[in-house]
C-alpha positions as CSV (number, residue, x, y, z in Angstrom):
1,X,165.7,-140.1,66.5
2,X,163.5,-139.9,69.8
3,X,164.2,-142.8,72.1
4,X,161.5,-143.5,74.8
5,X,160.5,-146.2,77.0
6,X,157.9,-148.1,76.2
7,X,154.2,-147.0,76.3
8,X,152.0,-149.1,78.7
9,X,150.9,-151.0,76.8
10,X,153.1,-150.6,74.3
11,X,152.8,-151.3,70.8
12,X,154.2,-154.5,70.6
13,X,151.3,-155.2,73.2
14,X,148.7,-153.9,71.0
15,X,150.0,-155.9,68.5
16,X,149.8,-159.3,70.4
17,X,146.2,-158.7,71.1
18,X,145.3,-157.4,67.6
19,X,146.7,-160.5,66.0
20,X,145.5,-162.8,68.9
21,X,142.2,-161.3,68.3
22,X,142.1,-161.8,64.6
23,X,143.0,-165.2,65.1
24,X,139.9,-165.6,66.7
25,X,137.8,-163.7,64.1
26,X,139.3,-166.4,61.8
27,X,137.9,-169.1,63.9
28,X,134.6,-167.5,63.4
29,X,134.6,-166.5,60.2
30,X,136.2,-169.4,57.9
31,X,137.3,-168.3,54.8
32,X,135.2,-165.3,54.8
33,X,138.4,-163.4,56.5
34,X,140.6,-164.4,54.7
35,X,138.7,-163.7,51.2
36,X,138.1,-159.9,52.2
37,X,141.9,-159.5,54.3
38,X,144.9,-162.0,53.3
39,X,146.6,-160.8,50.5
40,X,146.0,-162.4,47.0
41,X,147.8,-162.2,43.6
42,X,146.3,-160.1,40.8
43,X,144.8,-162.1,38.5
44,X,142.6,-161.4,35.4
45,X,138.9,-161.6,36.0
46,X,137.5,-165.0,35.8
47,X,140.2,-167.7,37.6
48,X,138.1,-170.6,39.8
49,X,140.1,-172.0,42.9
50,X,138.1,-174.9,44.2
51,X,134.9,-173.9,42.2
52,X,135.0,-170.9,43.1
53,X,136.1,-167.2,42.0
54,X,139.2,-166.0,43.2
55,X,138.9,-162.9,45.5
56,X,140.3,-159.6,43.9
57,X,143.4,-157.7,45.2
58,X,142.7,-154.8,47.3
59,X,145.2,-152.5,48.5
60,X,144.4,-153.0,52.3
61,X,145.5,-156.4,52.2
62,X,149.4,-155.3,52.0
63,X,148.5,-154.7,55.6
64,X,145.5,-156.4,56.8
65,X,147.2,-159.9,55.7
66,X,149.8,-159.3,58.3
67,X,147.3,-160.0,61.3
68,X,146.1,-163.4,59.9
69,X,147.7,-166.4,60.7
70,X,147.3,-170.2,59.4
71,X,147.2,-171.9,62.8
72,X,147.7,-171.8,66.2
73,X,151.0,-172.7,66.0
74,X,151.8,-170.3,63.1
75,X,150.4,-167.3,65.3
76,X,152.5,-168.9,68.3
77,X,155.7,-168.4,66.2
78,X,155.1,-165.1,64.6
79,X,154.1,-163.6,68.0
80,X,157.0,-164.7,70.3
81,X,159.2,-163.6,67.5
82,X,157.4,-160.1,67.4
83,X,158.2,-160.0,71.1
84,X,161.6,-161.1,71.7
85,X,162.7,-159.0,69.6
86,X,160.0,-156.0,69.0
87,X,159.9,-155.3,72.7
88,X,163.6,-154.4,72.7
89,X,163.6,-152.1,69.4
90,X,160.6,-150.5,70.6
91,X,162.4,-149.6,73.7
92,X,165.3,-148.6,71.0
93,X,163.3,-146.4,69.1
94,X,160.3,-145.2,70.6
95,X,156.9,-146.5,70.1
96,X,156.3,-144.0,66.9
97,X,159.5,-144.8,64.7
98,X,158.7,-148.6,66.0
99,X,155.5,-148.2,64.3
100,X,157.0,-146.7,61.1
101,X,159.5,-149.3,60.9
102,X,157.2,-152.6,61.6
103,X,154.8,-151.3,59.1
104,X,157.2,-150.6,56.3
105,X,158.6,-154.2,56.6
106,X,154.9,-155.5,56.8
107,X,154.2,-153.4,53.4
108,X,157.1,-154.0,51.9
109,X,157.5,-158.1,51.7
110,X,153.4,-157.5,50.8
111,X,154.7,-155.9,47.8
112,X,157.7,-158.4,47.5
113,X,155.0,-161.0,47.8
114,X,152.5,-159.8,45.4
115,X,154.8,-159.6,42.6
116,X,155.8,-163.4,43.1
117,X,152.7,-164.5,43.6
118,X,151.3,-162.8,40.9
119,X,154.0,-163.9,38.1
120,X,153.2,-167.7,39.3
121,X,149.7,-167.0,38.7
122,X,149.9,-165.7,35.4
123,X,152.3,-168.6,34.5
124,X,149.5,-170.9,35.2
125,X,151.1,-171.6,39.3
126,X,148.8,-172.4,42.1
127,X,146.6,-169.0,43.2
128,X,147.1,-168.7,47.1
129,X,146.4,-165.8,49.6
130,X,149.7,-164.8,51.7
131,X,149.0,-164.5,55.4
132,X,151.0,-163.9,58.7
133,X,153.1,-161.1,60.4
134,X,156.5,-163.1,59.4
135,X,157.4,-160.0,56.9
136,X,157.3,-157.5,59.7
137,X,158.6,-160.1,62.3
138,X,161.7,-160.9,59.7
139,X,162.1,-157.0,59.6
140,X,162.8,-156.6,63.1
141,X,164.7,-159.4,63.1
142,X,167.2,-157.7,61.0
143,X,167.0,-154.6,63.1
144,X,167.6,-156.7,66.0
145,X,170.4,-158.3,64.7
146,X,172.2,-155.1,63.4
147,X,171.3,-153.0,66.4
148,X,172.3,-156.1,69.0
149,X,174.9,-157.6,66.8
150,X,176.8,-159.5,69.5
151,X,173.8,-160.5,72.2
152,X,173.3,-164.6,72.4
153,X,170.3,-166.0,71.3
154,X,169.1,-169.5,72.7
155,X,167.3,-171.4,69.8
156,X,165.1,-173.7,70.7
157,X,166.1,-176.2,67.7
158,X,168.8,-177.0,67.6
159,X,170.0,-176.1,71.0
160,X,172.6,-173.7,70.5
161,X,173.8,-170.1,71.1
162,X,174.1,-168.2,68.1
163,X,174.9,-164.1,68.4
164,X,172.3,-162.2,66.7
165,X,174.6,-161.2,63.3
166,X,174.9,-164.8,63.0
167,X,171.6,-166.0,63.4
168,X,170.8,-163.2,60.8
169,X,172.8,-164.5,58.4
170,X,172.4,-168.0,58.9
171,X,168.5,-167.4,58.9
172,X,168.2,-164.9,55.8
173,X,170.6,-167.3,53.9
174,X,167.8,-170.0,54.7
175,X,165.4,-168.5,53.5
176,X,166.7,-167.1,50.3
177,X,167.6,-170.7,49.4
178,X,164.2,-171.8,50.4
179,X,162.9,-169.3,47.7
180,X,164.9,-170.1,44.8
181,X,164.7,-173.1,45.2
182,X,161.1,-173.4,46.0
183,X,161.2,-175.8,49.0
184,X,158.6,-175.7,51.8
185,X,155.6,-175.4,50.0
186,X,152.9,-173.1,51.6
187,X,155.7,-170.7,53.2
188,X,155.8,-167.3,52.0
189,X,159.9,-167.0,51.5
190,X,159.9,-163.8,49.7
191,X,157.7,-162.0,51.9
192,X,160.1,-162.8,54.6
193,X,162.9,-161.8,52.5
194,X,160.9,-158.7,51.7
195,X,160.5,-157.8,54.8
196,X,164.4,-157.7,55.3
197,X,164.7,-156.0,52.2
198,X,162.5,-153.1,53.3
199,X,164.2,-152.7,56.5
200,X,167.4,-152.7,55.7
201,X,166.6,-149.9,53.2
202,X,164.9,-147.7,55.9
203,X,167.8,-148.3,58.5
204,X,170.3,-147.1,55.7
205,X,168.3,-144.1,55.2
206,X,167.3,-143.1,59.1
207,X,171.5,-143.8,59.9
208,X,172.4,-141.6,56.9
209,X,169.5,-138.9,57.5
210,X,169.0,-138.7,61.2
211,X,172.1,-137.5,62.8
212,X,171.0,-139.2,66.6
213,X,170.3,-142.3,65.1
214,X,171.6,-145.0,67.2
């Protein structure tokens, strides 16, 4: 695998403005955005959420739901995660298999998501678009934590030093708990989940098929 320095600006950067900027088009837009981009279940023709029709699934959204963002705060979060720990497997990896990788995670928990949210639906659930970067963010966070295993972390809450494995663990057992259990309404715990899932397949298969793999 190619390692490289990053590009200026890099595509963590691009990132951070495309999100930042989309987060704005939101602002603007209302609901129209997320209708057309955010990523909803498939449901049969016909369903009304708050007199209205539901908008349709289309397959850009596995993607195009990962640059919208609930609130300010919520695009706060997603983005300092992307960069903490983006910027550093970019640098890893190379701006290219970065790209492969982020996107794969994004993808992935979409599809993760979409299955959920489409069994809930069809049991008579709540309908609800998906939005946010957290599956690609919860991807590189697994990188991160298997490629930087013992580097300290400062959280914020609690204050405490965690190495990376740790937080991984701690964090991933979290949220898998949150999802079966269905606690904290409104967040998306299987896309994050997905997200992990999807990364953790592609780093098996680049360390078992690319023989300068780090």
């Amino acid at each position: 695998m190619v390692r490289q320095n990053s590009l200026t600006p890099s595509l963590v950067q691009a990132l951070l403005i495309l999100n930042a900027g989309m987060f704005l088009l939101e602002l603007i837009t209302g609901d129209s955005s997320i209708n057309v981009l955010a990523l909803w279940p498939i449901v049969s023709p016909g369903p009304m959420m708050y007199g209205q029709s539901v908008p349709h699934f289309q397959f850009w959204q596995l993607v195009s739901y990962s640059f919208l963002h609930g609130s300010a705060m919520h695009l706060l979060v997603n983005m300092y995660a992307l960069w903490m720990f983006g910027s550093r497997m970019e640098r890893v990896w190379g701006s290219q298999n970065f790209a492969i990788y982020y996107f794969f995670c994004v993808i992935g928990a979409g599809l993760v998501q979409l299955v959920v949210a489409t069994l809930g639906a069809s049991g008579g659930g709540a309908i609800y678009p998906t939005i946010g970067a957290s599956g690609g963010v919860f991807g590189l966070l697994l990188a991160f934590g298997m490629t930087f295993p013992n580097e300290r972390l400062m959280l914020i809450f609690p204050p405490v030093v965690l190495k990376a494995k740790w937080f991984l663990l701690i964090y991933g057992g979290i949220e898998l708990l949150a999802g079966v259990t269905g606690t904290q309404a409104g967040v998306a715990h299987f896309a994050h989940l997905g997200g992990m899932l999807f990364g953790f397949i592609l780093l098996w298969y680049w360390r078992h098929n690319l023989s300068d793999y780090r």
